[in-house]
VOVEXMI-221055 format. One record per residue (C-alpha): x, z, y; residue number from 1. Coordinates in nm, 4 decimals, always signed. Each point is the difference from the previous one (the first is absolute). Layout:
VOVEXMI-221055
(pt (X Z Y) NUM),
...
This chain:
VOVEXMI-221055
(pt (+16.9441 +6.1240 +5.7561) 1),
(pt (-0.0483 +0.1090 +0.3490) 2),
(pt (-0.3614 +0.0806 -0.1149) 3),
(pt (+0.0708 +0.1732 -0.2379) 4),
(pt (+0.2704 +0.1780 +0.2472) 5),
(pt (-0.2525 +0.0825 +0.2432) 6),
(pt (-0.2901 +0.1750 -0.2794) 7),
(pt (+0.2598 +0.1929 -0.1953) 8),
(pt (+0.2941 +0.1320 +0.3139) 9),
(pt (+0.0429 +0.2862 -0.2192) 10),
(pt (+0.0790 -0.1637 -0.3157) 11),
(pt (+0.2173 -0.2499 +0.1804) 12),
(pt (+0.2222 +0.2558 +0.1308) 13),
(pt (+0.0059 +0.2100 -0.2930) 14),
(pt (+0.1399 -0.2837 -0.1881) 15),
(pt (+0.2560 -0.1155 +0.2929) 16),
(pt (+0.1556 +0.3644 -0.0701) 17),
(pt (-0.0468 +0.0148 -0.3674) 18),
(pt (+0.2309 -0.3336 +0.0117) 19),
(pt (+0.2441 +0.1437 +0.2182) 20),
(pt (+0.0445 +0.2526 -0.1609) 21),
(pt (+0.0670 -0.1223 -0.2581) 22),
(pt (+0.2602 -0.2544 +0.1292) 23),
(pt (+0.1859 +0.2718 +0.1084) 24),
(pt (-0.0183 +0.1643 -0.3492) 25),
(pt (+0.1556 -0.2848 -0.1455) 26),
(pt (+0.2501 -0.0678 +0.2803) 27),
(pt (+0.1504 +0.3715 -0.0664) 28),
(pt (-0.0064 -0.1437 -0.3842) 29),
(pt (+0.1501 -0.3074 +0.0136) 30),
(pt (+0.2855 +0.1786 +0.1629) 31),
(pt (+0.0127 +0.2501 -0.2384) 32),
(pt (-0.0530 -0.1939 -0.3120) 33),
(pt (+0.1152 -0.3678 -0.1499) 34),
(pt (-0.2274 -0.2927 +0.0879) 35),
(pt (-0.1558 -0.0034 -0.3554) 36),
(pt (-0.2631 +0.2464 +0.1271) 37),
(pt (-0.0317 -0.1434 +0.2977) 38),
(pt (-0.4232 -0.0356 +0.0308) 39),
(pt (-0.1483 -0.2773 +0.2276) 40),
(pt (-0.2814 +0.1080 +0.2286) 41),
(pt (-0.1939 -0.2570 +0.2122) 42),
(pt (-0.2895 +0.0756 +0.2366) 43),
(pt (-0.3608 -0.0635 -0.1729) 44),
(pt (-0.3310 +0.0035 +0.1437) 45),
(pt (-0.1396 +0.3490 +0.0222) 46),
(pt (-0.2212 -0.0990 -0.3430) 47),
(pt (+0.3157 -0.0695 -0.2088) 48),
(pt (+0.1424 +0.3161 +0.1616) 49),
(pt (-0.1302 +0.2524 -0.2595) 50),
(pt (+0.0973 -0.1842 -0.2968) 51),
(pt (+0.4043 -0.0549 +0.1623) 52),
(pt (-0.0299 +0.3415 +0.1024) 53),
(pt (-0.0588 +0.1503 -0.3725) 54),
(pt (+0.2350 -0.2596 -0.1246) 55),
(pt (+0.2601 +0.0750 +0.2637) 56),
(pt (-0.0058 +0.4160 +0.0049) 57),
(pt (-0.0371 -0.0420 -0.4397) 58),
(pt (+0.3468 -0.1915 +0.0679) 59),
(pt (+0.1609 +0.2508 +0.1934) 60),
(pt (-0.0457 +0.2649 -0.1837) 61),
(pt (+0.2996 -0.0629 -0.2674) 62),
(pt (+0.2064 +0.0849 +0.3535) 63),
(pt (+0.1576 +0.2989 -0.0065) 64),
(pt (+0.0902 -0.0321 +0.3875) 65),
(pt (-0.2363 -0.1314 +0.2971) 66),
(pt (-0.0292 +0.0393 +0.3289) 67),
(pt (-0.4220 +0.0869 -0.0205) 68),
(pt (-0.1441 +0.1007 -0.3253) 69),
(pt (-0.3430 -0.0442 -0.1029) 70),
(pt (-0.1211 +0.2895 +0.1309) 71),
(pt (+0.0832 -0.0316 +0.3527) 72),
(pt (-0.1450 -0.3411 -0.0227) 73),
(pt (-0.3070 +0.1336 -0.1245) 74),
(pt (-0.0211 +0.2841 +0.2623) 75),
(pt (+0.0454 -0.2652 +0.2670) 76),
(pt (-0.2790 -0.1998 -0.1629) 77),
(pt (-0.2169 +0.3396 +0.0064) 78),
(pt (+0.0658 +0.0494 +0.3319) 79),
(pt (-0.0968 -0.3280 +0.0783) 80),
(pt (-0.3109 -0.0152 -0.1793) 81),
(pt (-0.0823 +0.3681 +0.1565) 82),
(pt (-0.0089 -0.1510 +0.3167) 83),
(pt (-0.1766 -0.2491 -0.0593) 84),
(pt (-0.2737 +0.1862 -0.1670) 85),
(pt (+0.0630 +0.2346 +0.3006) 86),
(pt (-0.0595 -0.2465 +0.2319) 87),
(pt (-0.3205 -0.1690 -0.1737) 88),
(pt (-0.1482 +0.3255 -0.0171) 89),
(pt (+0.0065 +0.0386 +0.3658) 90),
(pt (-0.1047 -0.3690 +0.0246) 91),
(pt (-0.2953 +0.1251 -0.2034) 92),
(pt (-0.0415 +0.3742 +0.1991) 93),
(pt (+0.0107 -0.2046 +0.3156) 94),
(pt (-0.2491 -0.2312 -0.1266) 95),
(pt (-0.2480 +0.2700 -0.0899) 96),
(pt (+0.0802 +0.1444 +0.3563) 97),
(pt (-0.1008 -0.3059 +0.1528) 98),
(pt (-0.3191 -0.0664 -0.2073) 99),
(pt (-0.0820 +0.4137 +0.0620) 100),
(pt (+0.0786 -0.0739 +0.3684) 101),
(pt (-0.1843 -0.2987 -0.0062) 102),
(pt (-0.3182 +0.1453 -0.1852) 103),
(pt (+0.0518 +0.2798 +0.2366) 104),
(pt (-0.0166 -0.2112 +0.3202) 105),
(pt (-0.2686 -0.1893 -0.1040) 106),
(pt (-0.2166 +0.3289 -0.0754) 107),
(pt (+0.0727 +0.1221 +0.3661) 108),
(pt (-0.1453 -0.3267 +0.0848) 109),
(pt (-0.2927 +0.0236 -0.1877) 110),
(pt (-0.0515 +0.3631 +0.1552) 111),
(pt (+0.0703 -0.1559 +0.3546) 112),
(pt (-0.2479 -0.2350 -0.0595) 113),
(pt (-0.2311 +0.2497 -0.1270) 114),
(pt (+0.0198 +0.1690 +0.2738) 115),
(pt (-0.0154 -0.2645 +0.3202) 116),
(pt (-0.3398 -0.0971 -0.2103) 117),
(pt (-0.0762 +0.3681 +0.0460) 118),
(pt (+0.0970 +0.0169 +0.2994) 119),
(pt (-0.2170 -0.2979 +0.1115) 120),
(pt (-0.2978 +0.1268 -0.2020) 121),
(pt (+0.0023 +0.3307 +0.1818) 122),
(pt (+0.0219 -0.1872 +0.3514) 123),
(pt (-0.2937 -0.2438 -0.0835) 124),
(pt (-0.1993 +0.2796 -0.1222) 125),
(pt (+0.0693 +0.2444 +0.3303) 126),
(pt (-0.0791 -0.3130 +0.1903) 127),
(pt (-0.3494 -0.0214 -0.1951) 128),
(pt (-0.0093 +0.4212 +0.0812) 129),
(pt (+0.0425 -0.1378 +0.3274) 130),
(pt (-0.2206 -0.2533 +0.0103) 131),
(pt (-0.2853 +0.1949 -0.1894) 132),
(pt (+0.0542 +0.3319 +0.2580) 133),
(pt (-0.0539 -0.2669 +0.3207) 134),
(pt (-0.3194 -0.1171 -0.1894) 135),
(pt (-0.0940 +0.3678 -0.0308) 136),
(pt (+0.0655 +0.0456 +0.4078) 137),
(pt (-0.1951 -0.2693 +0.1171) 138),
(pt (-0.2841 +0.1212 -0.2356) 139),
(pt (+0.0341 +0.3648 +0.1330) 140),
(pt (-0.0348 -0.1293 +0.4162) 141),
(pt (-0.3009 -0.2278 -0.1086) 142),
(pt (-0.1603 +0.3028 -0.2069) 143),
(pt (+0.0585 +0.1915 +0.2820) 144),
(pt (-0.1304 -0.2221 +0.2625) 145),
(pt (-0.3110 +0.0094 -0.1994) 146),
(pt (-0.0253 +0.3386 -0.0567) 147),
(pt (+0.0400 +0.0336 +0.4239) 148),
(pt (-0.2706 -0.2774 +0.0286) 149),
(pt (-0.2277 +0.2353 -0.2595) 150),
(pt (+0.0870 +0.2500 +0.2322) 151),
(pt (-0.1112 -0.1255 +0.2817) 152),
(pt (-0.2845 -0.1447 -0.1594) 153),
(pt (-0.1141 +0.3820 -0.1037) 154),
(pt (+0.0161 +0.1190 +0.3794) 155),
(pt (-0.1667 -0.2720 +0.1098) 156),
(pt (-0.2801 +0.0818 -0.2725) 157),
(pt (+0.0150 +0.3705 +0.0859) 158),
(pt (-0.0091 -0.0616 +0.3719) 159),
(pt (-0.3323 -0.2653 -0.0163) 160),
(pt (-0.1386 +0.2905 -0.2811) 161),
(pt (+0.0635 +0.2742 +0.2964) 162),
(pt (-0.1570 -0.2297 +0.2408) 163),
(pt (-0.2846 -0.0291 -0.2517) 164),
(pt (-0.0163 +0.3776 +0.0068) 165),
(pt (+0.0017 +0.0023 +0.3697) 166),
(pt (-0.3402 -0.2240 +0.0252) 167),
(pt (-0.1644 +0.1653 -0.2646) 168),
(pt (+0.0720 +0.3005 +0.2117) 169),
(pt (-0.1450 -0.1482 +0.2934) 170),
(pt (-0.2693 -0.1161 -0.1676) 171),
(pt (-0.0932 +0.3523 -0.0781) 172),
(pt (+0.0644 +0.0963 +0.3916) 173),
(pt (-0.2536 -0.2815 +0.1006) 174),
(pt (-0.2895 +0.1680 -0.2750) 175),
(pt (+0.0596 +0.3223 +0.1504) 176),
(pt (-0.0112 -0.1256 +0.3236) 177),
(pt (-0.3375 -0.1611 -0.1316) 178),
(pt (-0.0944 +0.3252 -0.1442) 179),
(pt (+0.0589 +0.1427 +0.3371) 180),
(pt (-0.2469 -0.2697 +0.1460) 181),
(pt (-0.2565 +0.0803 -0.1960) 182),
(pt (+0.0436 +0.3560 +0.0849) 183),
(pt (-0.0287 -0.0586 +0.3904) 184),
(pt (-0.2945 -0.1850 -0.1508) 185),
(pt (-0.1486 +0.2960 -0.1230) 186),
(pt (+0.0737 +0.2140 +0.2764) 187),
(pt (-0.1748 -0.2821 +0.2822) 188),
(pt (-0.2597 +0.0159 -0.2875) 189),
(pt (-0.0136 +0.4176 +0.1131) 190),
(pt (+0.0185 -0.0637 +0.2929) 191),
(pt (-0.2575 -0.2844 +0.0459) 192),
(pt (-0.2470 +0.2241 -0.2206) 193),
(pt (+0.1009 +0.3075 +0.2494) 194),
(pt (-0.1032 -0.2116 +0.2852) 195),
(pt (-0.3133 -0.1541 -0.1234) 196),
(pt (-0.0944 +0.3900 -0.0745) 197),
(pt (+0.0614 +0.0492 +0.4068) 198),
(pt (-0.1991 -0.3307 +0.0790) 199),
(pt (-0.3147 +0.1828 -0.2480) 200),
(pt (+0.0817 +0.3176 +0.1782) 201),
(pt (-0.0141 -0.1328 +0.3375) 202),
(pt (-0.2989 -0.2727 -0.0241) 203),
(pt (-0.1998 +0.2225 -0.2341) 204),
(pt (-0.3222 -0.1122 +0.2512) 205),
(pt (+0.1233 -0.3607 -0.1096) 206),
(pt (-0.1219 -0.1752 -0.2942) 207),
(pt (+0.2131 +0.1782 -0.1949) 208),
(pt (-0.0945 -0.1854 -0.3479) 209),
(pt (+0.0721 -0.3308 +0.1905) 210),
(pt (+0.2952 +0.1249 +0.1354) 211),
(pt (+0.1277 +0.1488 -0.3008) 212),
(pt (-0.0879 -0.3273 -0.2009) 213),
(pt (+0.1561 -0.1980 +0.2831) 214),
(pt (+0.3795 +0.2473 -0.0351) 215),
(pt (-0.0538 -0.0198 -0.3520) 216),
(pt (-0.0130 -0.3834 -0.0207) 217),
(pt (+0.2417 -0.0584 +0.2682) 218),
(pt (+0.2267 +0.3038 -0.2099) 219),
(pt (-0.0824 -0.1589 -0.3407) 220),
(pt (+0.1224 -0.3563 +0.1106) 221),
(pt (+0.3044 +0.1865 +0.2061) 222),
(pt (+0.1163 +0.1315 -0.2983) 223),
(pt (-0.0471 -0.3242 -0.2561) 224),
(pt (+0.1987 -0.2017 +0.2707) 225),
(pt (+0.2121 +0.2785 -0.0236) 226),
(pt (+0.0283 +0.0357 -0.3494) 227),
(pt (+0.0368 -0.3854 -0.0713) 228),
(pt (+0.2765 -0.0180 +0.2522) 229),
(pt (+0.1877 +0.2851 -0.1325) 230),
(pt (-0.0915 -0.0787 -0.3429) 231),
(pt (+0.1001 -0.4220 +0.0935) 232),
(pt (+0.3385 +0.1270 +0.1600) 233),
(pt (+0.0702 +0.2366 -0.2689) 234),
(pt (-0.0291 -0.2116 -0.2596) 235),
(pt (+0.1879 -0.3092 +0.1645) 236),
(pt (+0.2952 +0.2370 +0.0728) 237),
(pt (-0.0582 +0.0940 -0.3762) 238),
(pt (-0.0120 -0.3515 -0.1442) 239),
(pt (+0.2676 -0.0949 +0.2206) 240),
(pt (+0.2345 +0.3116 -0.1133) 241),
(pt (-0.0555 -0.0638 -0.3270) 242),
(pt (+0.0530 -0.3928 +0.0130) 243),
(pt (+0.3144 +0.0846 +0.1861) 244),
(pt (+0.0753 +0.2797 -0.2148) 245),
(pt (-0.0600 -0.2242 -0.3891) 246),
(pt (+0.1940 -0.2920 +0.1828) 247),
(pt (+0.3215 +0.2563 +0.0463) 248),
(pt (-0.0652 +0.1144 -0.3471) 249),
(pt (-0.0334 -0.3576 -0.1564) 250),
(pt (+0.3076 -0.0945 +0.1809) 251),
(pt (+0.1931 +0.2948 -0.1326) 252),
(pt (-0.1554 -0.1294 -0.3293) 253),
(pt (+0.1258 -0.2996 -0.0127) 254),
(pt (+0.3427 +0.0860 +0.1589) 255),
(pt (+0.0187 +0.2424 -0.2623) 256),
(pt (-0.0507 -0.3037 -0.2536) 257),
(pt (+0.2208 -0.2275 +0.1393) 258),
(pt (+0.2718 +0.2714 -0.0084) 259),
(pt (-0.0726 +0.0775 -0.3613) 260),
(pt (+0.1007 -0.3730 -0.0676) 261),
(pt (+0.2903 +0.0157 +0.2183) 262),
(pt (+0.1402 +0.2979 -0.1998) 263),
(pt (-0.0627 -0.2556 -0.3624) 264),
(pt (+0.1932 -0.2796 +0.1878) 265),
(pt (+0.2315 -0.1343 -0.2433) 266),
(pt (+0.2045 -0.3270 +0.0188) 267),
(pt (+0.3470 -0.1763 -0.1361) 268),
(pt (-0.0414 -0.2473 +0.2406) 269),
(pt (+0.1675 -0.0053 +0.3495) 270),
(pt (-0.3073 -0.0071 +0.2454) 271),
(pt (+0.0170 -0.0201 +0.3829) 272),
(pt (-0.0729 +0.3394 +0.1649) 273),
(pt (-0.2382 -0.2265 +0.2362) 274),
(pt (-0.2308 -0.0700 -0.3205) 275),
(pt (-0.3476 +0.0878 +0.0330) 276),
(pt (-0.3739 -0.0832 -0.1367) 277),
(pt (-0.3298 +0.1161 -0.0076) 278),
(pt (-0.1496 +0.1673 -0.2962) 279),
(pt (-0.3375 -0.0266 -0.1127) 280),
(pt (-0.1287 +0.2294 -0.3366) 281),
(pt (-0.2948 +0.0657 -0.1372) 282),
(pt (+0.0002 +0.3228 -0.1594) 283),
(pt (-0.2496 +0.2003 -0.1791) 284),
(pt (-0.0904 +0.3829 +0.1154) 285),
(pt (+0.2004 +0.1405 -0.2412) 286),
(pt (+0.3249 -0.1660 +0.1963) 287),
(pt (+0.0914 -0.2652 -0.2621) 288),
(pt (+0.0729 -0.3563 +0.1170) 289),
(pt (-0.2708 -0.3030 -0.1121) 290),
(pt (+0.2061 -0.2327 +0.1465) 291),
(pt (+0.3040 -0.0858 +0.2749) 292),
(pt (+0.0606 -0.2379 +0.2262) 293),
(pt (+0.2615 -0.0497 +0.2012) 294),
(pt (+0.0204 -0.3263 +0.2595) 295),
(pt (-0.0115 -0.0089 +0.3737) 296),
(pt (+0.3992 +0.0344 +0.0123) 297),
(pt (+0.2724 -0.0765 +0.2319) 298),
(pt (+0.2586 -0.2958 -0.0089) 299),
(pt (+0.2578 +0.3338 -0.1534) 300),
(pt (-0.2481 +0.0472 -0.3037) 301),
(pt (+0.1294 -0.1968 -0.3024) 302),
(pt (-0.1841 -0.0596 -0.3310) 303),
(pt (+0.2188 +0.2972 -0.1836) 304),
(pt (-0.1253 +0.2465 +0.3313) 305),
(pt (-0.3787 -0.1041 -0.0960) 306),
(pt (+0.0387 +0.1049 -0.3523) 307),
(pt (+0.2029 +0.3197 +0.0426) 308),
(pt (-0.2880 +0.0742 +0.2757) 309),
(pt (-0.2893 +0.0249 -0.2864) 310),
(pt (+0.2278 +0.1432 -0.2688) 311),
(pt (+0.0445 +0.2668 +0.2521) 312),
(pt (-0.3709 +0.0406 +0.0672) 313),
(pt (-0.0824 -0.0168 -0.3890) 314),
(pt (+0.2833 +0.2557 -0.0579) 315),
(pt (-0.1854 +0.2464 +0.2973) 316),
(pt (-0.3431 +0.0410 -0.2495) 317),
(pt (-0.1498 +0.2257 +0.0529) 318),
(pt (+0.0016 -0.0465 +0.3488) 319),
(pt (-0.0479 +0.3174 +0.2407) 320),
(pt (-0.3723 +0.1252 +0.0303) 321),
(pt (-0.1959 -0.0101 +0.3296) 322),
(pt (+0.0018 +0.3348 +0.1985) 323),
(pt (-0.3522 -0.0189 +0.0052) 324),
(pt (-0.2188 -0.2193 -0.1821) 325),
(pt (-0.1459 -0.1815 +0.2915) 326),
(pt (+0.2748 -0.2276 +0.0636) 327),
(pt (+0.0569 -0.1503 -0.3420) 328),
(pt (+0.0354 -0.3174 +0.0234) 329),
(pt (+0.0232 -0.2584 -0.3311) 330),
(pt (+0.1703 -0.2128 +0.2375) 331),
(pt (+0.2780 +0.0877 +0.1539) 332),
(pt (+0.2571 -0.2216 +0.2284) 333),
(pt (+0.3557 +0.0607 +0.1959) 334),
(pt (+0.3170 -0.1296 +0.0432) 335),
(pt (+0.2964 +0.0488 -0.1779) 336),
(pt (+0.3328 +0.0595 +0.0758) 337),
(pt (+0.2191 +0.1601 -0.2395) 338),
């Protein structure tokens, strides 16, 4: 019963009323009428309720006088039953509420979420940015550092090639200077020949074909010592020029080489700025490589710096021609250091 009490509250109460009012509709009655119409009313369960109710109002209705009529009963019940819909259809508004609220809450979680992963995506992605433009920095100094060293490679190229320029133009001062030798020659050769003309003049009573034989000899052989002298000097300065001067061109040569392969330099690897080796190709004279070899290196010079060394040299083909055709060399030999 108290079960029962507690699902249906509603019901219960309706039926509480119903009963009293009816017990008041027959109180007024049995006052008003003899006790053979008295009706007995007892309290049912809720269940038996409708059938006692039907019975009970069909009963009545022979009255002619009551204190409720059926009507008011029934607009009571109404009301009742009004409410109670009233009441489960805000149960049932507030229930949708709730599940709207909670569907709603849940999709501003889902958006939260959505956007703290953003959030997070964006900040591991400008700390890559980051990352990556610090890469980029440290890439930029070390290009430039080489492109200073390349620098100051060139002027030190352009400054040997103007020293170069400077011998050959000695060298040209020291054959004029020659040239000029060999025209005081001459002139002592005038003069000599001017002399031995006043020796005939003066000694004409001398044996003047003995004489004359005599000068010429002594004139002949003055003049071939001369000759070979200025001719040995002359040539020695000229040998020596030129030695000096295809040595400064072969070095430019090779420099010029050996900067060719610097420019092909290539690597992935981190190599030591101290890293150096020595060279050695054979080329043929069109400037293409036969073969590389690179050994001869410092403690700094790793496997990875050998092989980058003669991709670089293979990547330089054709290498730079000679200035002049003298100092070609199949061989050629210097140190690198990129």
């Amino acid at each position: 019963m108290i079960r029962f009490i507690s699902r249906h509250p509603v019901a219960f109460a309706l039926a509480i009323l119903l009963h009293i009012i009816i017990l008041l509709g027959l109180s007024y009655q049995n006052f008003m009428t003899p006790d053979d119409n008295t009706i007995k009313v007892t309290l049912t369960s809720p269940d038996e309720n409708a059938v006692d109710q039907k019975n009970t109002v069909e009963k009545m209705q022979p009255m002619k006088t009551t204190l409720l009529d059926a009507k008011t009963v029934q607009a009571a019940l109404d009301k009742v039953k009004q409410q109670e819909a009233d009441k489960k259809r805000q149960q049932q508004e507030l229930a949708a509420q709730t599940k709207e609220e909670k569907r709603r809450i849940a999709l501003l979680q889902q958006q939260k979420d959505a956007e703290r992963k953003k959030i997070e995506q964006a900040k591991l992605q400008a700390e890559a940015e980051k990352r990556k433009a610090e890469e980029a920095a440290k890439l930029a100094e070390i290009q430039k550092q080489k492109v200073e060293a390349e620098k100051q490679r060139a002027i030190a190229e352009a400054e040997k090639a103007d020293k170069a320029k400077q011998q050959a133009m000695l060298a040209e001062k020291q054959r004029q200077e020659a040239a000029k030798l060999v025209a005081q020659a001459e002139s002592q050769k005038a003069a000599l020949q001017e002399q031995i003309k006043k020796h005939s003049e003066e000694k004409k009573l001398l044996e003047q074909e003995a004489l004359k034989a005599r000068l010429q000899k002594e004139q002949e052989e003055q003049e071939a010592q001369i000759q070979q002298q200025i001719a040995a000097e002359e040539s020695k300065k000229r040998e020596q020029a030129k030695a000096k001067e295809l040595q400064n061109l072969k070095e430019v040569y090779v420099n010029s080489i050996a900067s060719n392969v610097r420019q092909k330099w290539r690597t992935a690897a981190r190599i030591s700025d101290k890293a150096e080796c020595v060279i050695s190709i054979t080329q043929t004279p069109n400037g293409m490589v036969s073969s590389v070899k690179v050994d001869h290196c410092n403690q700094f010079a790793n496997a990875q710096f050998r092989k980058d060394a003669e991709s670089a040299v293979l990547r330089s083909q054709p290498l730079p021609q000679p200035p002049v055709k003298e100092v070609f060399d199949r061989n050629i030999q210097f140190k690198f250091k990129p």
